[in-house]
C-alpha positions in Angstrom: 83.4 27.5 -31.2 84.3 24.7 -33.2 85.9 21.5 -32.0 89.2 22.2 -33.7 89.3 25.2 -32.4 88.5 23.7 -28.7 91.1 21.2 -29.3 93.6 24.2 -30.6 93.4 26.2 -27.1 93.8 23.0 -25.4 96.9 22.2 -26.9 97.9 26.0 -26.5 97.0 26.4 -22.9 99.0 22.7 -22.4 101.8 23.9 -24.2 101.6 27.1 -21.8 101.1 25.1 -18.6 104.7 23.3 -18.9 106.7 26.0 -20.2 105.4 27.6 -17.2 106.1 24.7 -14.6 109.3 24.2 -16.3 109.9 27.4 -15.7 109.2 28.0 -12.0 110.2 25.1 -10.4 112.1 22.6 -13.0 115.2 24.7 -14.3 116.1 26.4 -10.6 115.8 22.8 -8.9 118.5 22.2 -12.1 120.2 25.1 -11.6 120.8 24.7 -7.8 121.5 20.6 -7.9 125.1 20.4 -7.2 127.1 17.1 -6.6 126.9 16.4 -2.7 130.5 14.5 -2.2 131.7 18.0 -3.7 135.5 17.9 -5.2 138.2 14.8 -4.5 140.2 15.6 -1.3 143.4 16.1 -2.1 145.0 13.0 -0.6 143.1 10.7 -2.5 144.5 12.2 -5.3 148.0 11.9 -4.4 147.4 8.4 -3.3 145.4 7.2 -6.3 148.6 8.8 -8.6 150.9 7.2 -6.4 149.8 3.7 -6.9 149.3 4.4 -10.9 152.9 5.0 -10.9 153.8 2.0 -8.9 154.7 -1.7 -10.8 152.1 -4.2 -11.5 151.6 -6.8 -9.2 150.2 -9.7 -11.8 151.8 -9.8 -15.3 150.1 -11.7 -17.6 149.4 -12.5 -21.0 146.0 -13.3 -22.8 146.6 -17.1 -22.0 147.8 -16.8 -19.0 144.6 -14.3 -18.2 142.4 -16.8 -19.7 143.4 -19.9 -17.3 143.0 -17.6 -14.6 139.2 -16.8 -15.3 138.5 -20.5 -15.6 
């Protein structure tokens, strides 16, 4: 066999080796990866909407803002 042709079933068999591993252990470690904290409770929902509706507590404007930072 040539060297090409080494080089050819090297890439080949490579090229085989990870579709394989992606295969059997990759995409179900993927497929079964949920999040852990699961969904948002419902009451830190309410509260979270709640306090969006509620007034400001610091109105300012972009100088105002400003003297604040520094």
């Amino acid at each position: 066999m040539s060297t090409a042709t080494l080089q050819k079933l090297k890439n080949e068999l490579k090229r085989e080796l990870k579709q394989e591993l992606l295969r059997e252990f990759i995409t179900p470690i993927l497929r079964e990866s949920k999040d852990a904290e699961g969904e948002y409770r419902k009451e830190f929902i309410r509260k979270v909407l709640k306090s969006e509706k509620g007034s400001l507590k610091h109105r300012f404007n972009s100088k105002t803002f400003l003297k604040m930072l520094s």
